[in-house]
DOLO-66469 format. One record per residue: x, y, z of N, C-alpha, C, O in turn. Coordinates in steps of 0.05 Angstrom, whole numbers, plus 5000, padded with zeros to 4 digits. Atoms other than C-alpha are relative to their C-alpha. Last residue first. Example, Ala and Ser with C-alpha at 12.3 -4.5 7.8 and 13.67 -1.06 7.14 Angstrom:
<nodes>
498449764999527349795143498550225014499550445018;501849765000524649105156501850245000503950245013;
</nodes>
This chain:
<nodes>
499249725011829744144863498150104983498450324972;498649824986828243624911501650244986503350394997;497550035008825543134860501850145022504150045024;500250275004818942944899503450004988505149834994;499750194975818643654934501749724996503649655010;501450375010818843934858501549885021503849795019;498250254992821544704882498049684996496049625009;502450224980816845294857502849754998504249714978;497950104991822645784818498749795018500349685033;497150015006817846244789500849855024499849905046;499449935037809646304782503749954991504549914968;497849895010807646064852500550044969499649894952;497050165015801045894871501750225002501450455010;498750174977795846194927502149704986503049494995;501950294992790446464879502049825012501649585009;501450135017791847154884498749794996496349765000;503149914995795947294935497850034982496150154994;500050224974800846794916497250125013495050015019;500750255006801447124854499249935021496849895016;501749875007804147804883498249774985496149894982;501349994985808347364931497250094981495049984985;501650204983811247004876498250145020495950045019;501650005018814047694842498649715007496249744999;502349875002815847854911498250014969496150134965;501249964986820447324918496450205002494150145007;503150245003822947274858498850035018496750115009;501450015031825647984865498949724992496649694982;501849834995827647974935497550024972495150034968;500750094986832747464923497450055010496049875020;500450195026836147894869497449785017495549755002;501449845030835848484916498349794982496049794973;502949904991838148064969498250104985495950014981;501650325006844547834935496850035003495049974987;501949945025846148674918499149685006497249614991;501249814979853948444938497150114986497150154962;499749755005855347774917498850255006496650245018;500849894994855347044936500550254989502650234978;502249895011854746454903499050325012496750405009;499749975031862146214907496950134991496750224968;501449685016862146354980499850024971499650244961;502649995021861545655004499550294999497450425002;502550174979868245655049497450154990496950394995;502849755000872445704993498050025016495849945009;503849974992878345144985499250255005500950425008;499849604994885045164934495949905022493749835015;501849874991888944394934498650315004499950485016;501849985040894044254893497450025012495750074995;498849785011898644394969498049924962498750024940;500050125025894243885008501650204975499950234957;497150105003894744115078501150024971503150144965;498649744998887744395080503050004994504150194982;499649825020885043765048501150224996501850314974;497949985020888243375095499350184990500850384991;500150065022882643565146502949924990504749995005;498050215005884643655221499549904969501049714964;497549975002881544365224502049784990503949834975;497950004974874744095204502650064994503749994973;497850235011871544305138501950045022503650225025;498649965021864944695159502049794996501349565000;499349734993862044425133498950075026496550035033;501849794985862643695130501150244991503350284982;501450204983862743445073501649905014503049715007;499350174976865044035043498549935004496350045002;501450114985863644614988501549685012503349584999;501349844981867945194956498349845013497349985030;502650164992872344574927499050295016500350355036;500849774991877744684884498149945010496849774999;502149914996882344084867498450255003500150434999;500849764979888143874833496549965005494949844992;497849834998890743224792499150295032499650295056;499949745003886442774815502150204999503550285018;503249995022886142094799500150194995500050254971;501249845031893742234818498549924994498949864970;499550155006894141754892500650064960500649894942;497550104990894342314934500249744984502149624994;498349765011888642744901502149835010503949924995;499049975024884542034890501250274996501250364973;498350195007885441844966500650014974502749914966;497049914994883342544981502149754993504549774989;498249765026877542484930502050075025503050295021;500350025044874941814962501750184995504150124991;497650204990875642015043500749854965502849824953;498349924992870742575023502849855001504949954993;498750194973865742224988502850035009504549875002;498450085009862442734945501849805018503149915036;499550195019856042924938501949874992501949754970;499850304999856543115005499449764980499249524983;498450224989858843734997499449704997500749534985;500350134968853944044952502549815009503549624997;502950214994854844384882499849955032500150155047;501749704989861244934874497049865004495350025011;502250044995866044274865498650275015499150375037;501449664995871644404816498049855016497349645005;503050094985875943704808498650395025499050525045;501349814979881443864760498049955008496149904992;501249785000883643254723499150185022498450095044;500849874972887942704734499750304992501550474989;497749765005887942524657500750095026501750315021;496850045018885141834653502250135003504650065002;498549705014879541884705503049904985505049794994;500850025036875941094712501650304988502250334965;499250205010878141114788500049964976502149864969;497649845004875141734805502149804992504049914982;500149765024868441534796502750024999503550014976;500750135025869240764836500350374982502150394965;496650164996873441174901499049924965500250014946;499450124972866741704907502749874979503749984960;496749965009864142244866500649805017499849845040;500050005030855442074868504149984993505149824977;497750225002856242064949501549914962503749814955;498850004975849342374949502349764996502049524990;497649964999846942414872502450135027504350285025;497950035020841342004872503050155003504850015011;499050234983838942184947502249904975504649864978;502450285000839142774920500849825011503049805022;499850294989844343384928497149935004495350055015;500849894966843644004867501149665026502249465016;502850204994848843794812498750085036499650105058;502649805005854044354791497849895005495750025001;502650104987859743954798498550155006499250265026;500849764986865844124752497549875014496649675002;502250144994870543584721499550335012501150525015;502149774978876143984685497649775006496949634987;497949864986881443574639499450165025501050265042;500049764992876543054620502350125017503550015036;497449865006878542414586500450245011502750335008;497850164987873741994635503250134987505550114997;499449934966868042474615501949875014502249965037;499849595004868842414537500350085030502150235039;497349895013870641684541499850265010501450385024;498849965026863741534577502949994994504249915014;497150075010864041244648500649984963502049844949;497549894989859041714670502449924990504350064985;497950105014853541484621502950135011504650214996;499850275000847541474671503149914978504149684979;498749994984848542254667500649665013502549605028;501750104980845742274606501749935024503749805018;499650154999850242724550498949905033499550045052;501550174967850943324530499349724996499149634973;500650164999855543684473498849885031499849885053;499650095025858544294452498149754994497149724971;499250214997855044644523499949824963497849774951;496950004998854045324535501249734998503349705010;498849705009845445314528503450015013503350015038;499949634975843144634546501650064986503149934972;498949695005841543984500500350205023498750215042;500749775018837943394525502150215007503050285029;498549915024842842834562499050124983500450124962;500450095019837142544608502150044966501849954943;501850235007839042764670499049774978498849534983;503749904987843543214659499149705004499849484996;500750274985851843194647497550065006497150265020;501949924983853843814597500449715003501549554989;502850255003860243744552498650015024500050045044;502649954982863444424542499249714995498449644973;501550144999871344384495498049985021499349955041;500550284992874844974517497449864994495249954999;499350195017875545614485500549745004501649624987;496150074995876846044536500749814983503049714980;498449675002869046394515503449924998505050034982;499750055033866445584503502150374994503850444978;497750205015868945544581500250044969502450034956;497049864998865246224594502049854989503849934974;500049715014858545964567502750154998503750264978;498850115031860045234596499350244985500050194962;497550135008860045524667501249944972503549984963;499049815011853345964643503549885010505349974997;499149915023850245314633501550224991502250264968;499250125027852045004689500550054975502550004961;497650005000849445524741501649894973502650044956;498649675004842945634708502750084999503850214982;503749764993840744904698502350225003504750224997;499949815023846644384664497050175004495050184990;502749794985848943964723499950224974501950344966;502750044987855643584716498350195009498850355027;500949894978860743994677497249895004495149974993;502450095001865643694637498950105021500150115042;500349984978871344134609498049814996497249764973;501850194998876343844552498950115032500450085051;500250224964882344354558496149964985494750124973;500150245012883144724478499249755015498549545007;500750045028884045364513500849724984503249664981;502750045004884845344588499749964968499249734963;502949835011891545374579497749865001497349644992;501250165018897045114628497550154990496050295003;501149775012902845434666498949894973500149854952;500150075026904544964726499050204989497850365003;503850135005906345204801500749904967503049894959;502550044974913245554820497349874988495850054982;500850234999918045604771498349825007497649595000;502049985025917946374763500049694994499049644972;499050135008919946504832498549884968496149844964;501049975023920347094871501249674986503449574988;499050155031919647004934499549994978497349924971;499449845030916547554980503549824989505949884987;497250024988915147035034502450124984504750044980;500650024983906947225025503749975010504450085030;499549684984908847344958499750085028500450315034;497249845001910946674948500750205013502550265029;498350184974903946284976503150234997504050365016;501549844970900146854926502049915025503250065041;498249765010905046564862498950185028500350345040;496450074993903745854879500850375003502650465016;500150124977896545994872502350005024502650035048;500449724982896846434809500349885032501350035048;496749924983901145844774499650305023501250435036;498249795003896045874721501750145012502950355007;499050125022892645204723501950194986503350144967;498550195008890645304788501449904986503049734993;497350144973889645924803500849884995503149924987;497349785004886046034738501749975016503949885010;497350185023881845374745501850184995504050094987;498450144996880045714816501049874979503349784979;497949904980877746384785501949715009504249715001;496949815028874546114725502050075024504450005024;498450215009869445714784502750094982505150024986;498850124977868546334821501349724979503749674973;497549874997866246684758502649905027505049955029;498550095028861746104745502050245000503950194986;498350244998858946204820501949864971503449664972;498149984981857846994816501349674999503749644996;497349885009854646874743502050075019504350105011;498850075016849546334763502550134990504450004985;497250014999847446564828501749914975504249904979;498249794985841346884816502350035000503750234995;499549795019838346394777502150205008504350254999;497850005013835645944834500450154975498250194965;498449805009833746264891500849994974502050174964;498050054992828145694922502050304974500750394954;498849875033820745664923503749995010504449905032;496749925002818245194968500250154977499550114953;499350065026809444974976503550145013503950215037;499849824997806644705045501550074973502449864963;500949705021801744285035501450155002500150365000;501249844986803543865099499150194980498450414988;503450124983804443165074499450245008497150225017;501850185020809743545019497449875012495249875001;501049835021813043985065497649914989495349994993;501549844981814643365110498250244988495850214989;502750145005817643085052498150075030495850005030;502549955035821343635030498549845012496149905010;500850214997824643725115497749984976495350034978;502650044989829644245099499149714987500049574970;500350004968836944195089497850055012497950065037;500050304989836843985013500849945028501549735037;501650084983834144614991500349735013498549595023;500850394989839344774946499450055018500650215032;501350145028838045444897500149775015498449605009;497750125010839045974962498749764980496349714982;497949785007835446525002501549814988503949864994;496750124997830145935005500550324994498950484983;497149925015822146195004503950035006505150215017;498049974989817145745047501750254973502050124952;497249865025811045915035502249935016502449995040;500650155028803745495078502550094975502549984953;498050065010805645625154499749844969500349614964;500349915022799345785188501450034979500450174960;499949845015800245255252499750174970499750004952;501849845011795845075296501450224978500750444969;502950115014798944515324498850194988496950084976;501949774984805944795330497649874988497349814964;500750174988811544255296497450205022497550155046;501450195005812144625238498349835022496049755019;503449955006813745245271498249854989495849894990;501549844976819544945306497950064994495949985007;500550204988822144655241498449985028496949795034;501850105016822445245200498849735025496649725034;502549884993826045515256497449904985495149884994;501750104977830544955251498150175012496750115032;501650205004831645005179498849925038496949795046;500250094972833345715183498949814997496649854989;499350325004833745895099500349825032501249595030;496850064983830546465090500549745005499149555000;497949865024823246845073502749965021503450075042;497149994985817746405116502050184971501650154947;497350075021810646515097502250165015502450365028;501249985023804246565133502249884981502049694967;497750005026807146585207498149874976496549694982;501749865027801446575250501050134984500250334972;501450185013803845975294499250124984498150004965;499050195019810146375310498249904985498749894961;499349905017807046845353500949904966500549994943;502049915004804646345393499950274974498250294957;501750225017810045945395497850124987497150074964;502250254987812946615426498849824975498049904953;502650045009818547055391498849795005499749584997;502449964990824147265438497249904991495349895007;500550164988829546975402498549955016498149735025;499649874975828547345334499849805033497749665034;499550114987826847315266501950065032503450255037;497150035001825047945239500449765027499949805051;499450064982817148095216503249815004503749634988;497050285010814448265157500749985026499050125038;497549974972807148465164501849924997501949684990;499750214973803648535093501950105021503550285021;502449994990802149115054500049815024499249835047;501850144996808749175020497950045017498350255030;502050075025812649644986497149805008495049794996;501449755010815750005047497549884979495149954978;502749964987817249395073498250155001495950155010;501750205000821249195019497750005021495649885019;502349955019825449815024497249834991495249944983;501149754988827149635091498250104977495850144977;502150154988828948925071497950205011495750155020;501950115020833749235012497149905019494949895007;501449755009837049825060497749844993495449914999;502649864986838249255107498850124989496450124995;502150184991841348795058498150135017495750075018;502549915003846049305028497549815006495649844991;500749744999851548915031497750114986496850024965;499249865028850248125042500050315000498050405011;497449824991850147765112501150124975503550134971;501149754999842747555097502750095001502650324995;498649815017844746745084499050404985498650474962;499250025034842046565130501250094995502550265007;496750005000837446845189500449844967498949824948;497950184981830146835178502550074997503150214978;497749965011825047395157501949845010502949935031;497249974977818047225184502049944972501649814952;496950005012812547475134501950045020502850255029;497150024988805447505165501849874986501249654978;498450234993799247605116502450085016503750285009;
</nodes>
């Protein structure tokens, strides 16, 4: 079989050694995206490894093409064409797992900034002021978190939170149980108590059509405490012009946002301005060794795949989009 390698998210260390060693192991042709490569070439692509939606998209549109795997370098797939996929047989696998402990250490990082005056204290040293008034000095311990989305990421967020000693309430679908979390609860019940007293919101939800726009002027409106608004999920679950009117109006106390709608996050933003503001331009999932991890479902799918042409890990549900 042919194995084209797409752009992406590949800019990780050690990525060459890992794709090199990977070719060593394999039997198949891999092959390195590239701007020279003919339609023709293209059409006898087997499986894609990467996240290029417009190459994906190029080879779709080839009459003859052999294009049956996609595999994501990443857990949201909500920039390819699922339902296209779906009339065409073609199956998705997607990253997710991987990133759970680089993006829940990212998240600790900005409620620490934030809530621990580290923020204020970076801006100083930069005009070597010393000032010990500077920012607020608040504990995580005893803070009410809620963290929409309770799959890999999520639960190891509420793993660390129950570690700082903060109250964990999970947001899912249906409100069953997950692993780091005191208490869950259906995501149809947003305007609980328990989520409207929260001191930490977190967004951990892949983007659907359901939860596109999901944070908007009505969510932030019902917050009691102006709470921290963490978003390591998808930009555009959140309605931009919304959460600046609820950081300037106190719905929200602070924010952190490694993701944007748009990314990236135009110069003229407020948000940049916004001094309770900390942004990330979507590195919270990344770490060195990503490939590796990436590589490893991957080829435990492929070795399946050749077989009887399923997946055994991380297969993406077209119909849900995750």
């Amino acid at each position: 079989m042919k194995i084209l390698v797409l752009g992406g998210n590949l800019i990780h260390e050690g990525a060459n050694e890992a794709f090199a060693q990977f070719e060593e192991r394999t039997e198949d042709q891999v092959i390195f995206a590239n701007e020279s490569l003919t339609d023709e070439e293209l059409s006898q692509v087997d499986i894609v490894l990467g996240n290029k939606a417009e190459m994906v998209e190029r080879i779709l549109s080839l009459p003859h093409s052999r294009l049956k795997w996609i595999q994501a370098f990443s857990a949201g797939v909500d920039y390819y064409p699922l339902a296209k996929f779906a009339h065409q047989g073609i199956l998705l696998s997607n990253a997710s797992g991987i990133h759970a402990e680089p993006i829940a250490e990212t998240v600790f990082g900005i409620m620490l900034s934030q809530m621990r005056g580290i923020k204020e204290a970076v801006l100083n040293q930069a005009d070597s002021k010393w000032d010990p008034s500077a920012g607020k000095f608040t504990l995580l311990s005893g803070k009410k978190m809620v963290v929409f989305g309770t799959g890999h990421i999520g639960s190891r967020i509420g793993e660390l939170g129950q570690a700082f000693k903060m109250e964990t309430i999970g947001i899912n679908h249906s409100g069953h149980a997950a692993a780091g979390f005191n208490s869950t609860l259906p995501i149809s019940e947003a305007a609980d108590p328990a989520i409207v007293q929260a001191d930490v919101i977190v967004n951990a939800l892949p983007l659907t059509k359901e939860t596109k726009g999901f944070y908007d002027q009505k969510f932030f409106a019902k917050l009691k405490r102006s709470p921290l608004f963490v978003n390591i999920g998808r930009g555009p679950s959140v309605v931009t012009a919304d959460l600046i009117s609820a950081l300037e109006n106190g719905q929200v106390g602070e924010a952190g946002l490694d993701v944007a709608d748009p990314e990236p996050l135009p110069a003229d933003s407020p948000l940049w301005q916004m001094p309770n503001v900390l942004i990330t331009p979507h590195v919270s999932g990344s770490y060195s060794n990503y490939v590796e991890g990436v590589l490893e479902i991957f080829e435990e799918n492929l070795r399946q795949y050749h077989q009887d042409g399923t997946l055994v890990r991380n297969e993406v549900d077209l119909q849900k989009g995750y």
